[in-house]
N, C-alpha and C positions, 0 to 999 in steps of 0.2 A: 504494500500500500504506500500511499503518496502525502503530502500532506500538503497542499496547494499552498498555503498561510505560510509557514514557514520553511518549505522546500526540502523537508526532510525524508524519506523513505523509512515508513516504520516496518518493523519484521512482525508484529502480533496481528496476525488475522482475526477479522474480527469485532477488533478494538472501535468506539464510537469517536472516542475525542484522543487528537492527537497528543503523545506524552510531552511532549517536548515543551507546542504552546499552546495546549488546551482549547484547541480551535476546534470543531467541531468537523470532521470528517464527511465527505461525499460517499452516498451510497455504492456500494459494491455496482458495477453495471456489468455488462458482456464485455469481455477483452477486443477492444478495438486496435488493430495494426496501427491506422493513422495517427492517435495519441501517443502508441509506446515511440513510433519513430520521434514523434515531437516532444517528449520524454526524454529522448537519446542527445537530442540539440540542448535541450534545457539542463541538462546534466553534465554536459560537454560544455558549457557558458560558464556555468556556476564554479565547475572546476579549474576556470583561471582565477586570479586575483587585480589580472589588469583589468580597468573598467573599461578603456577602448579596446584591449580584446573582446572582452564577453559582449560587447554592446556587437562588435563584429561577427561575431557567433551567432547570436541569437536575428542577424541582421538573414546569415547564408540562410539560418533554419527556416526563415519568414520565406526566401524565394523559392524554396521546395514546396511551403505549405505555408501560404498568405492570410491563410484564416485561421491559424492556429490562435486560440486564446492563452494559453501555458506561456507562447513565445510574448506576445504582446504585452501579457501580463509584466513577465519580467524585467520587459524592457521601458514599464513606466519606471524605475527604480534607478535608472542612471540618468545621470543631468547632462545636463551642457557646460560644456566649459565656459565661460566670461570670455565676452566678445574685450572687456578690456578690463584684466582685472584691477582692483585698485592696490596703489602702490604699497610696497613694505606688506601686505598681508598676502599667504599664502592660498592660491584657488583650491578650495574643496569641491566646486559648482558640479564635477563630474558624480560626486556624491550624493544623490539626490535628497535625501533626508540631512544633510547639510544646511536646508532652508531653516530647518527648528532654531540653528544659532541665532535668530532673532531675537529670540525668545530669551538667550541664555548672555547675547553681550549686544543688547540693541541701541550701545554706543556706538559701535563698528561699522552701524550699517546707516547709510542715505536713505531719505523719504520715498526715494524712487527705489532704491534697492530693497526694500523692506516691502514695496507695493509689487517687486517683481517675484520674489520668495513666496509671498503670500498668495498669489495665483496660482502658485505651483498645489497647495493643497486644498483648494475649493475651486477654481477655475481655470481648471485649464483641460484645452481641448483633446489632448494624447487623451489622457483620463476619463475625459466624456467618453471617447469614442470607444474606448476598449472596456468600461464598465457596461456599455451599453451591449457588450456581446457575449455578455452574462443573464441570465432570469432574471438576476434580481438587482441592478444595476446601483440602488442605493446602498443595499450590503455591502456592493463590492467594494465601493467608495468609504464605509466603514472599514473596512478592511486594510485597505490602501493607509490609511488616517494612520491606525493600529499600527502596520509594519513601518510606515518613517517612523514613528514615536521609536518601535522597540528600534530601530539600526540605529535611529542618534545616540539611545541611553547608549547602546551596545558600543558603538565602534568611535562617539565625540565624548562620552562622558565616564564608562569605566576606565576609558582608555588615558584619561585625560590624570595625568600625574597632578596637578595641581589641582583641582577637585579630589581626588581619591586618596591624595597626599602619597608621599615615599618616606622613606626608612633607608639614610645610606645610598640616595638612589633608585632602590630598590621600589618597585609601586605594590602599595598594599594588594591583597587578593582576597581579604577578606572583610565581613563589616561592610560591604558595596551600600547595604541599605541605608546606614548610618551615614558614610560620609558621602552620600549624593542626595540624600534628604535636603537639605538646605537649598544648593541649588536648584533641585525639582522642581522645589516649593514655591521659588521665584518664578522659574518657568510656568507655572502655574499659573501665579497670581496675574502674570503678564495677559499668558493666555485669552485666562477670563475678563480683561479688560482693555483687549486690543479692539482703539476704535476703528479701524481698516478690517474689523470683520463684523460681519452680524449678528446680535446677540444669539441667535443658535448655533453659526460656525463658533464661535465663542467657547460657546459647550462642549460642544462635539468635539474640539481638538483636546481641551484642557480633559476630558472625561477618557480622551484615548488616551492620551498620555499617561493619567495618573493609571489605566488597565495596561499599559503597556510597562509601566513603571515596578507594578503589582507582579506581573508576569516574570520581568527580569529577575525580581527579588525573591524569586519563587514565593510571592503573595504573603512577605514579610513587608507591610506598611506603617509599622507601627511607627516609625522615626519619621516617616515624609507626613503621617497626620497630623503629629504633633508639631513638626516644624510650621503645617500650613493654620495653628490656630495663633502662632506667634504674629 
């Protein structure tokens, strides 16, 4: 089995929700050829780490099979590089959950850069088009919401030595919940009170986040609650 949400292959047969990130699994159907090939692409993407590779992979896999939803999918998930990035700071742009930094240092960013991030997760057209070739095309866009949340915790803020602090160097490995609590907390508050969105986008992001936040922490929130009554 497969796990669409988080791209995982589980071995229990069976099983309703995925172990990994409790996403709720697609029913068993007939083994279809077309998907396992488009499987074989998506599987082949995921196992590079360069983004314009995989973004290249998942490009061949679309001209063999143009309606693949697996490939499309994956490919909302890488950005664009900055047509001009700004000076002294480094482009993460290929990283598409990269946008959340608004949220985490929104000194860094211009009224227009903040209005071009912010399209990326409520408006924007890739998104329409490839949620739209789903059943249930608002789920998917929850969904979508969900995984930027978990890649920024995952790969801008565990990652992130000075949030998670070091020892010698060294970056803590453990306590994740404790010491990204604070920051969360602010992402949070931010969230829920960005005027550049509509009080439901509002919700809907700060609400994924904090389930996406819950997920990472293996659903240890006790530190990111308390910090959000301070």
């Amino acid at each position: 089995m497969y796990c669409r949400q988080c791209q995982k292959n589980i071995e229990m047969e069976g099983t309703v929700f995925c172990p990994y990130c409790g996403s709720k699994l697609a029913e068993k159907t007939a083994p279809e050829a077309l998907e396992s090939e488009e499987l074989k692409w998506l599987t082949k993407a995921l196992a590079v780490t360069s983004l314009p590779e995989r973004k290249k992979i998942l490009m061949q896999g679309l001209q063999q099979y143009p309606d693949s939803k697996l490939l499309k999918w994956e490919l909302l998930f890488i950005g664009e590089p900055a047509a001009k990035p700004a000076r002294g700071r480094i482009d993460y742009s290929l990283i598409k959950c990269w946008i959340l930094q608004i949220y985490l240092k929104p000194e860094e960013f211009s009224a227009d850069e903040k209005t071009a991030m912010r399209k990326k997760l409520f408006d924007d057209p890739q998104l329409d088009q490839t949620a739209a070739l789903f059943s249930d095309p608002e789920q998917k866009k929850s969904e979508y919401l969900e995984r930027i949340c978990r890649d920024y915790i995952e790969i801008f803020m565990e990652e992130d030595n000075r949030l998670m602090g070091s020892i010698f160097g060294f970056k803590r490995e453990k306590n994740k919940e404790k010491y990204l609590a604070k920051p969360a907390a602010d992402m949070i508050r931010r969230m829920k009170t960005d005027t550049g969105l509509t009080a439901d986008q509002c919700k809907q992001l700060a609400d994924s986040f904090y389930f996406a936040f819950s997920r990472r922490m293996n659903g240890n929130t006790e530190f990111l609650d308390e910090a959000l009554q301070d």
